[in-house]
C-alpha positions in Angstrom: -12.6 4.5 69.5 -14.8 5.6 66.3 -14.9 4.0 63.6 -16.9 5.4 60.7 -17.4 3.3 57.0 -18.7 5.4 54.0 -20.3 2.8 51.9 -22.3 2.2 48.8 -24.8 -0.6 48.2 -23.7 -3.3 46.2 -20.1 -2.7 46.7 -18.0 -6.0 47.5 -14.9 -4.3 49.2 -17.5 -2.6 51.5 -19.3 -5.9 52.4 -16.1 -7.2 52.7 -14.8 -4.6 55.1 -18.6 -4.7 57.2 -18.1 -8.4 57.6 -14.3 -8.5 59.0 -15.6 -5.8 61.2 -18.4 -7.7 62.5 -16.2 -10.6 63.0 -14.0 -8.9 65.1 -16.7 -7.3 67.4 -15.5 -3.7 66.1 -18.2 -1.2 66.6 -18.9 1.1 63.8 -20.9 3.7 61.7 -21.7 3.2 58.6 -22.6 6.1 56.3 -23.9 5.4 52.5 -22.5 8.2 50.4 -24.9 7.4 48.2 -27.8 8.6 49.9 -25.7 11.3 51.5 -24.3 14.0 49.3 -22.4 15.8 52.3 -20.6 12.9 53.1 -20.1 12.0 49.5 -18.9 15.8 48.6 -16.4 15.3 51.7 -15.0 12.4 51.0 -14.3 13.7 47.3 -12.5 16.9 48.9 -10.3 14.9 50.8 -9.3 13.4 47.7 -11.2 9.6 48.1 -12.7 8.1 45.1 -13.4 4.6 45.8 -15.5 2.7 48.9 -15.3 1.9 51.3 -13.5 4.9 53.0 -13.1 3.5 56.6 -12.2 5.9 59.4 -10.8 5.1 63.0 -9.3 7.4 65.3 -7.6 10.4 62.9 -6.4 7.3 60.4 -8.3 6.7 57.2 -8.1 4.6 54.4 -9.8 3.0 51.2 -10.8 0.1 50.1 -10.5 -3.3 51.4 -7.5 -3.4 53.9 -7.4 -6.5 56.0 -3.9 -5.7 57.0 -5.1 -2.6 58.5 -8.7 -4.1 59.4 -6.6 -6.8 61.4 -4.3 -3.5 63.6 -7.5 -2.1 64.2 -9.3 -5.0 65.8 -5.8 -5.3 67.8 -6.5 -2.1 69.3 -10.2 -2.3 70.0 -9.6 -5.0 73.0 -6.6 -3.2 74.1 -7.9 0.0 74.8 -11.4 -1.3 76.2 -9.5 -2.6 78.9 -7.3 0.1 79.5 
């Protein structure tokens, strides 16, 4: 599974959303739109306008989402077993 975060420094949700990742073992990239205009002019065409955008697998959402945080550490140990 891939899991990409577009962050920005200084941004509490994203810290947020780093940490529960880490806690879970999830792997991830993390991209900071602010030093990345591409990403940054992506993520506005798709309509995001607030950080973190987290990615996983054709899902995406923003902000901090520990309900969804928690599904996807659910499915990391799941499918790196299957």
């Amino acid at each position: 599974m891939t899991v990409t975060v577009y962050s920005t420094p200084r941004c509490p949700q994203c810290n947020a959303t780093k940490r529960q990742l880490d806690r879970m073992g999830v792997a991830y990239r993390e991209i900071d739109v602010s030093s990345d205009p591409e990403a940054l002019a992506m993520l506005h065409a798709a309509g995001y306008r607030q950080a973190p955008v987290v990615v996983a697998d054709g899902q995406a959402w923003t902000g901090y989402r520990p309900d969804l945080l928690r599904e996807l550490g659910a499915r990391v140990p799941a499918e790196a077993t299957a």
